[in-house]
C-alpha positions as a Markdown table, in Angstrom:
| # | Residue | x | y | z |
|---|---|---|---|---|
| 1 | Unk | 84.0 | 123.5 | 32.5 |
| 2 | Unk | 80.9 | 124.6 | 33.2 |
| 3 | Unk | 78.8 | 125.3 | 36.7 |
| 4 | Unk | 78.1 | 122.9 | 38.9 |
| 5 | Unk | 74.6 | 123.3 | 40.6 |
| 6 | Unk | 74.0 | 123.0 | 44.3 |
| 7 | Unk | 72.4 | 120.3 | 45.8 |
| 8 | Unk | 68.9 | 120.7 | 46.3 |
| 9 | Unk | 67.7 | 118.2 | 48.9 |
| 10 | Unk | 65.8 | 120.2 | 51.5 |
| 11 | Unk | 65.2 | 123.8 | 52.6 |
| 12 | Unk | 67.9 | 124.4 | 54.1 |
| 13 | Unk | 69.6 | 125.1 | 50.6 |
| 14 | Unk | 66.9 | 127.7 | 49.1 |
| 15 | Unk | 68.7 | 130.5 | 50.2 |
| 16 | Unk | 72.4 | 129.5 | 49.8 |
| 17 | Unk | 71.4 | 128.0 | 46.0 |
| 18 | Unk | 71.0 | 132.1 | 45.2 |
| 19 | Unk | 74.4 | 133.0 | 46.4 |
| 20 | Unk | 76.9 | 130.3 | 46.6 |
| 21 | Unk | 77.4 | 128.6 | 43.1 |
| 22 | Unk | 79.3 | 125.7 | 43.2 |
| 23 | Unk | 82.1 | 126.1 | 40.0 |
| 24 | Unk | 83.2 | 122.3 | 39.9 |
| 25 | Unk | 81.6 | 119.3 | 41.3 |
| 26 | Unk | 84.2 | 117.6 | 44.1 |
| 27 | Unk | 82.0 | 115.9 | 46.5 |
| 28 | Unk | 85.4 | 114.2 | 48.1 |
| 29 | Unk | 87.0 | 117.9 | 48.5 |
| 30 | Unk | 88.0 | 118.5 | 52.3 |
| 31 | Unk | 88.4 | 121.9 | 51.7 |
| 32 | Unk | 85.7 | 125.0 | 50.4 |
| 33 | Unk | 87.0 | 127.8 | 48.6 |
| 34 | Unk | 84.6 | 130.4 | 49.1 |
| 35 | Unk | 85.6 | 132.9 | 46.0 |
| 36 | Unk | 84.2 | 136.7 | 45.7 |
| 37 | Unk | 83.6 | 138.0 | 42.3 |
| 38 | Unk | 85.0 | 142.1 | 41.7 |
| 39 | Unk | 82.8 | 144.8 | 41.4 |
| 40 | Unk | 81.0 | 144.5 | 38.0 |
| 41 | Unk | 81.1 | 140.2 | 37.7 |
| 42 | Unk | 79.5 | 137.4 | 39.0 |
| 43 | Unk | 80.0 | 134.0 | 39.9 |
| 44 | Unk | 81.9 | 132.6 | 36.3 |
| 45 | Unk | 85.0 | 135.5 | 36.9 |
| 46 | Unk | 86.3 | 132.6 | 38.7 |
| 47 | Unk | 85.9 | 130.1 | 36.4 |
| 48 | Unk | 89.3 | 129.9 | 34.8 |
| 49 | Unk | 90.6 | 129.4 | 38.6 |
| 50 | Unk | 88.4 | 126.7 | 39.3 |
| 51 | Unk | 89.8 | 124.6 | 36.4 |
| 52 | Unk | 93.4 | 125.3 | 38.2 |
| 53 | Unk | 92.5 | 124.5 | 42.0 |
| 54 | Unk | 93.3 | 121.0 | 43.1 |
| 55 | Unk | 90.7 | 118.1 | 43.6 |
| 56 | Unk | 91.1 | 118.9 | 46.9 |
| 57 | Unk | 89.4 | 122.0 | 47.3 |
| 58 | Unk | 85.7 | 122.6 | 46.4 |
| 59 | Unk | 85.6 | 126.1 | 44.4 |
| 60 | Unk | 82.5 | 127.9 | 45.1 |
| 61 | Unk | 82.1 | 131.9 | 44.0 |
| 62 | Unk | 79.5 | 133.8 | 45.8 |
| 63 | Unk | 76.8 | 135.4 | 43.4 |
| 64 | Unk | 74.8 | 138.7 | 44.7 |
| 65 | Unk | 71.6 | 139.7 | 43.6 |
| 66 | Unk | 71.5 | 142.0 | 40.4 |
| 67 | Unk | 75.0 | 139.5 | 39.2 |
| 68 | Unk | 74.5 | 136.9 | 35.9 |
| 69 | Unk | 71.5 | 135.1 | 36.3 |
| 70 | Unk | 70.2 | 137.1 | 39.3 |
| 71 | Unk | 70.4 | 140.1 | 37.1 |
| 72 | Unk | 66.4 | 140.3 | 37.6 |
| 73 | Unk | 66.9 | 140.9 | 41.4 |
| 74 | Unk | 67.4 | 144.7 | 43.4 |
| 75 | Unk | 71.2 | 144.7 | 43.9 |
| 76 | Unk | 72.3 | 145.3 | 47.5 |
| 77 | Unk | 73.4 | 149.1 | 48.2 |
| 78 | Unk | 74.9 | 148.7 | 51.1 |
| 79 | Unk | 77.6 | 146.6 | 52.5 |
| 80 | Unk | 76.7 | 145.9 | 55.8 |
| 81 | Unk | 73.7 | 143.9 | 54.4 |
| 82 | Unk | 75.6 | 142.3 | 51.6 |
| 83 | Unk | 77.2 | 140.9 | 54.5 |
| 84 | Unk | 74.5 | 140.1 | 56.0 |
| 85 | Unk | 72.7 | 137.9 | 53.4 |
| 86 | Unk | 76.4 | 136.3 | 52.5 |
| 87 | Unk | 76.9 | 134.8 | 56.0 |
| 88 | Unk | 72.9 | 133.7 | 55.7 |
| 89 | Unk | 73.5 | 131.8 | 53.2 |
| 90 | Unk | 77.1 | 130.3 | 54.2 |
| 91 | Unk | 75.3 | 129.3 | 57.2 |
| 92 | Unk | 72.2 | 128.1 | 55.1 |
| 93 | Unk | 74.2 | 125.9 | 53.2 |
| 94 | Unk | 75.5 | 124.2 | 56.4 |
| 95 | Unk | 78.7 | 122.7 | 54.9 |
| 96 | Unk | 81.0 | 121.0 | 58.0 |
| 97 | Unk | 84.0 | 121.3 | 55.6 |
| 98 | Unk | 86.3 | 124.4 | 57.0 |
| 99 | Unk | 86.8 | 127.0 | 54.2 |
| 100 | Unk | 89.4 | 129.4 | 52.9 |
| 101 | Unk | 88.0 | 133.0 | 51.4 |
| 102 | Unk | 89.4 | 134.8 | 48.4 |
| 103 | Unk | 88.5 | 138.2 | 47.0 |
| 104 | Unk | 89.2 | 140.5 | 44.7 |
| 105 | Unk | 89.5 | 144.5 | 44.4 |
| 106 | Unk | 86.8 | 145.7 | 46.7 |
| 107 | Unk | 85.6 | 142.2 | 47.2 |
| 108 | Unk | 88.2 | 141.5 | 49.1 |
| 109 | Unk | 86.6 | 144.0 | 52.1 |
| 110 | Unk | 83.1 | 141.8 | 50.7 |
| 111 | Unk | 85.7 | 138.5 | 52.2 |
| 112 | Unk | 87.0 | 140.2 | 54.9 |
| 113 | Unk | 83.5 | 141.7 | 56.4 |
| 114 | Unk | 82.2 | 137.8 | 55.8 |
| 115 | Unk | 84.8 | 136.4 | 58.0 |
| 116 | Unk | 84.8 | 138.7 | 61.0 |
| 117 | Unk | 81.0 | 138.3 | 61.0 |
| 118 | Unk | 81.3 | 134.8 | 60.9 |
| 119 | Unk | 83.7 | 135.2 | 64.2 |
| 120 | Unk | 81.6 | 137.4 | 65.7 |
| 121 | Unk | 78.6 | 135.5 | 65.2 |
| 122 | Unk | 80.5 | 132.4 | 67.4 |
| 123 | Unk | 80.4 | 130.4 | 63.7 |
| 124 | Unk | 83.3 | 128.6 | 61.9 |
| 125 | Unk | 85.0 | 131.8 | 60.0 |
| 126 | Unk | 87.5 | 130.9 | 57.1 |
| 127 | Unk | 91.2 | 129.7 | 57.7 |
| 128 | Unk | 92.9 | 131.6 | 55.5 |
| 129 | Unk | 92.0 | 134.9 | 53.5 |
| 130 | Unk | 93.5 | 135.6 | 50.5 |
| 131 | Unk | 92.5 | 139.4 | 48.6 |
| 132 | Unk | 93.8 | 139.9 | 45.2 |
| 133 | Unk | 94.6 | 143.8 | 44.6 |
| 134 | Unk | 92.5 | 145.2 | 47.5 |
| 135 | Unk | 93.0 | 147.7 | 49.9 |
| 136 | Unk | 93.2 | 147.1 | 53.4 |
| 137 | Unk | 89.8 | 148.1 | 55.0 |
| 138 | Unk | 91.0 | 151.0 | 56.7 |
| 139 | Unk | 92.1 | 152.4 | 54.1 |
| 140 | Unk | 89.5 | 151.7 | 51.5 |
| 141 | Unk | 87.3 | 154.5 | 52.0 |
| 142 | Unk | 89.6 | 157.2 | 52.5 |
| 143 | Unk | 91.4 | 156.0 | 49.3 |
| 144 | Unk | 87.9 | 155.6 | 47.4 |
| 145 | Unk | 87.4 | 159.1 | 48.0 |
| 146 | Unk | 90.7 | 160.3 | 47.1 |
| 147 | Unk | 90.2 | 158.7 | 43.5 |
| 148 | Unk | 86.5 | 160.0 | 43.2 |
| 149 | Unk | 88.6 | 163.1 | 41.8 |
| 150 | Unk | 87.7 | 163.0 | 37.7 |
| 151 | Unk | 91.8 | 164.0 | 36.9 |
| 152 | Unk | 93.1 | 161.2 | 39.2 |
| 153 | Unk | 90.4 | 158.3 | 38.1 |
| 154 | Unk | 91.2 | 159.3 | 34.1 |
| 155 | Unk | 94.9 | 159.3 | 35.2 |
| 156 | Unk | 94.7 | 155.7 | 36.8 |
| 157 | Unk | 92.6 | 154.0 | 34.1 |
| 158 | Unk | 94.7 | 155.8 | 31.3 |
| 159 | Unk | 97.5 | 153.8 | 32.6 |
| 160 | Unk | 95.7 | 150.6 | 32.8 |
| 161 | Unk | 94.2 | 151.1 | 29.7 |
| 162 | Unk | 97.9 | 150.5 | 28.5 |
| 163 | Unk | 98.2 | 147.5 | 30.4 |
| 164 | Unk | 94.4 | 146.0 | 29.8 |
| 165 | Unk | 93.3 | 146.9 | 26.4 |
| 166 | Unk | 89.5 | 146.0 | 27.9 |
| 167 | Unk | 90.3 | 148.3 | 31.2 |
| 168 | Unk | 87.4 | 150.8 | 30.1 |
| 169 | Unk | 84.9 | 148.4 | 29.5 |
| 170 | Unk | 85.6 | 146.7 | 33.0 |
| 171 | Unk | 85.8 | 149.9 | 34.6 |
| 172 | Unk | 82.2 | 150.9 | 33.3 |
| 173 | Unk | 80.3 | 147.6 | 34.0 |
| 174 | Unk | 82.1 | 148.1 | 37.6 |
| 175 | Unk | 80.8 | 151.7 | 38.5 |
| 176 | Unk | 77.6 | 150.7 | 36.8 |
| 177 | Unk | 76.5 | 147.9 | 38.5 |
| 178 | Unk | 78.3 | 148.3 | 42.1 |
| 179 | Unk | 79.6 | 151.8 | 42.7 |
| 180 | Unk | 77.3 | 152.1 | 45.3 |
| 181 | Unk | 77.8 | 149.6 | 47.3 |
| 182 | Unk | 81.7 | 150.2 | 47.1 |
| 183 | Unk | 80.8 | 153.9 | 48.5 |
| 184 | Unk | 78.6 | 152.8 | 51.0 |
| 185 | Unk | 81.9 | 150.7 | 53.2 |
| 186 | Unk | 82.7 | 152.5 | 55.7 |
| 187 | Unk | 85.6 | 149.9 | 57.9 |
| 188 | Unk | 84.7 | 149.5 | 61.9 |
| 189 | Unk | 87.1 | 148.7 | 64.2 |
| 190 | Unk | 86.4 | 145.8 | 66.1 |
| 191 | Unk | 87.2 | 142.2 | 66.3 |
| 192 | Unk | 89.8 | 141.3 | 63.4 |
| 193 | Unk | 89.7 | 137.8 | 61.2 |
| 194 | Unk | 91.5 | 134.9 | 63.1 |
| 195 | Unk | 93.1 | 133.5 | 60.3 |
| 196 | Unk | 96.0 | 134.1 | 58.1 |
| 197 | Unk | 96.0 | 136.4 | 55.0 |
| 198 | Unk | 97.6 | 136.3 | 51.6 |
| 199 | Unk | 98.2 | 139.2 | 49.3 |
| 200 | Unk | 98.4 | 139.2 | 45.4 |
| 201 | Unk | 98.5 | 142.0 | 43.8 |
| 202 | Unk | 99.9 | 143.5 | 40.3 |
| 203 | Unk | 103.3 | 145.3 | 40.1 |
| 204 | Unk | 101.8 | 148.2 | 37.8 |
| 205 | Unk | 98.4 | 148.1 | 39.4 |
| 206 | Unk | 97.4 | 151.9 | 39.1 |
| 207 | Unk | 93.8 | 151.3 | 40.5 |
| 208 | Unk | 95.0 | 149.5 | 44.3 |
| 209 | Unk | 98.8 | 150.6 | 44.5 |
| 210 | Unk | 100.6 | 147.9 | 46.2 |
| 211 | Unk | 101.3 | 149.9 | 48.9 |
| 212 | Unk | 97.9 | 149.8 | 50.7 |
| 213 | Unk | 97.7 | 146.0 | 49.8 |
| 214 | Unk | 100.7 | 145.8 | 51.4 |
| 215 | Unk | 98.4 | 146.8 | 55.0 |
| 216 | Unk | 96.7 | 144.2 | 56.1 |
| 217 | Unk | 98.6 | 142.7 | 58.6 |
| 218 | Unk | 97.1 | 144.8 | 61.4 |
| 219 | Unk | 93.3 | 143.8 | 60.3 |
| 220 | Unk | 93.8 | 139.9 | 61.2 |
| 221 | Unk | 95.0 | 138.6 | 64.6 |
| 222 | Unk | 97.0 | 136.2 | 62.9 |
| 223 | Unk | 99.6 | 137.3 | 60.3 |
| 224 | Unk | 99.9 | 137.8 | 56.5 |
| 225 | Unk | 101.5 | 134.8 | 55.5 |
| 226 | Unk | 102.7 | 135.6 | 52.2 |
| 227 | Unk | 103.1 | 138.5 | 49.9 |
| 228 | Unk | 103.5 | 138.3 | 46.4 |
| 229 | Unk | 103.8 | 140.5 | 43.1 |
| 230 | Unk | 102.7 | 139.6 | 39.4 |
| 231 | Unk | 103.5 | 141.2 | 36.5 |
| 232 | Unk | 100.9 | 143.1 | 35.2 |
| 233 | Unk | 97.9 | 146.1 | 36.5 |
| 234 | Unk | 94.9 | 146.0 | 38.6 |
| 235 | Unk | 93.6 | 142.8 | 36.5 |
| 236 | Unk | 96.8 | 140.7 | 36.8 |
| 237 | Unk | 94.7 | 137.9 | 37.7 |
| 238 | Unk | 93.3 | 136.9 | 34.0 |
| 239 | Unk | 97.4 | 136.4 | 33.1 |
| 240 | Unk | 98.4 | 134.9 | 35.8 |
| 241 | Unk | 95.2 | 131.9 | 36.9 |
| 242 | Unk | 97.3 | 129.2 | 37.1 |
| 243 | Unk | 100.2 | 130.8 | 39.4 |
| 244 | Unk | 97.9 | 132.2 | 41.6 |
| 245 | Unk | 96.3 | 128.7 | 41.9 |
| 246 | Unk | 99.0 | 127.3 | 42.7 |
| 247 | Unk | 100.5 | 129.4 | 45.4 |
| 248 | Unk | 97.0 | 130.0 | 46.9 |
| 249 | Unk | 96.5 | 126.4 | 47.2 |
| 250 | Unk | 100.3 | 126.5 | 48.5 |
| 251 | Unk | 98.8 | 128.7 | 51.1 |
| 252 | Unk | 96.1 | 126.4 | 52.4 |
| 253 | Unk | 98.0 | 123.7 | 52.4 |
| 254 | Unk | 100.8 | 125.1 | 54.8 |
| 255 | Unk | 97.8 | 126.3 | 56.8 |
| 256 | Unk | 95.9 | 122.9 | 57.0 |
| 257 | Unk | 99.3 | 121.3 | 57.8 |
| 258 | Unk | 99.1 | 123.7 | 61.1 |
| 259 | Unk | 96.1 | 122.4 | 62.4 |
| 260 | Unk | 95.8 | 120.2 | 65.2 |
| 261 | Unk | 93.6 | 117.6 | 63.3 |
| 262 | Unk | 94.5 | 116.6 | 59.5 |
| 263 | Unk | 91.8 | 117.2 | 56.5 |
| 264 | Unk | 90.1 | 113.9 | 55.7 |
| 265 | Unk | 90.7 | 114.0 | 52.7 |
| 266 | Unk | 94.2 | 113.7 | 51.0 |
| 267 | Unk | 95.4 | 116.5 | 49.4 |
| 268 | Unk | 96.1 | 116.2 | 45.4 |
């Protein structure tokens, strides 16, 4: 399946065509899936999970500057304007559909910052967040810091490599292309996210240990509404598309079904 292009009928798209990249064309999708690549990818990580969502929900991965086909443009170094530009463009792009957020490794803080600034900003923010093997904000400096030690980053991608014969390839492109944006987070406390969260991560995940995945109840001021294990390290994800599909889109469902008003569309 290949990459659906954004409409381009009027300005107010210019900026959101650069950073939201639609990965399957749904116009009768009641639902937006707002997906954010991991350090080191772009927009098309997420295309074997598009294939797998539902017709339901419109998949659309967020692509930064310096990623795939914007590999011409200055990357953002610093998180705070990553943010910045990503809610820009969300807002840019002036969908009325209401949206879920899904992130992986440090991306997941990328989905988290986007939908507290969203709140803050009095805008629609997502109804469910979902991070795939990624530290709870509060924790994600301190911890980034802990593993800037040489012995104890070699230790942790030793035992990936076992897992992930690829590991050291995806760790390189990763500290290549992003390291310095993943440094520059520093978490503020503040206003949480509103909506519900759902955790994935990998049972042998040596990068994100499970137990600071496991600590994001007390960054939303709703609740973590499920939390579940796959076999596998920090890059689960590539074995497991279809599962985590499936009980993401599990997720939204059961948080749609709480609304007080029913998505227009039926869900399939």
């Amino acid at each position: 399946m290949g990459i659906a292009k954004l409409p381009s009928n009027g300005t107010e798209h210019s900026s959101a065509s650069r950073w939201l990249i639609p990965l399957a064309s749904r116009p009768s999708a009641s639902v937006r899936a707002y997906l954010f690549p991991p350090p080191g990818t772009g927009a098309s990580f997420y295309l074997p999970l598009a294939e797998e969502l539902p017709a339901f929900m419109e998949p659309v991965a967020l692509q930064a500057p310096g990623r795939e086909e914007r590999s011409a443009e200055p990357r953002v170094k610093h998180y705070s304007k990553l943010v910045e530009a990503t809610t820009e463009a969300m807002s840019a792009a002036g969908s009325s559909k209401p949206s879920v957020f899904l992130g992986y490794c440090a991306s997941g803080i990328w989905a988290f910052e986007t939908g507290r600034a969203l709140v803050n900003k009095g805008a629609q923010g997502p109804l469910l967040l979902g991070v795939c093997a990624a530290p709870a904000p509060g924790e994600a400096a301190k911890y980034t810091r802990y593993m800037a030690r040489p012995d104890r980053a070699v230790r942790a991608l030793l035992q990936e490599q076992a897992l992930t014969p690829d590991m050291r390839e995806l760790a390189t492109q990763a500290i290549y292309r992003d390291l310095i944006t993943v440094l520059s987070y520093r978490y503020s406390p503040g206003a949480q996210v509103t909506c519900p969260v759902s955790l994935f991560s990998g049972e042998e995940d040596a990068i994100i240990p499970r137990n600071l995945v496991r600590r994001w109840d007390a960054y939303t001021s709703s609740r973590v509404i499920a939390d579940r294990a796959y076999a596998g390290g920090h890059v689960f994800l590539r074995e497991h598309w279809d599962t985590v599909a499936q009980h993401f889109c599990s997720d939204v469902k059961a948080v749609l079904a709480s609304q007080p008003e029913e998505p227009s569309s039926p869900l399939r």
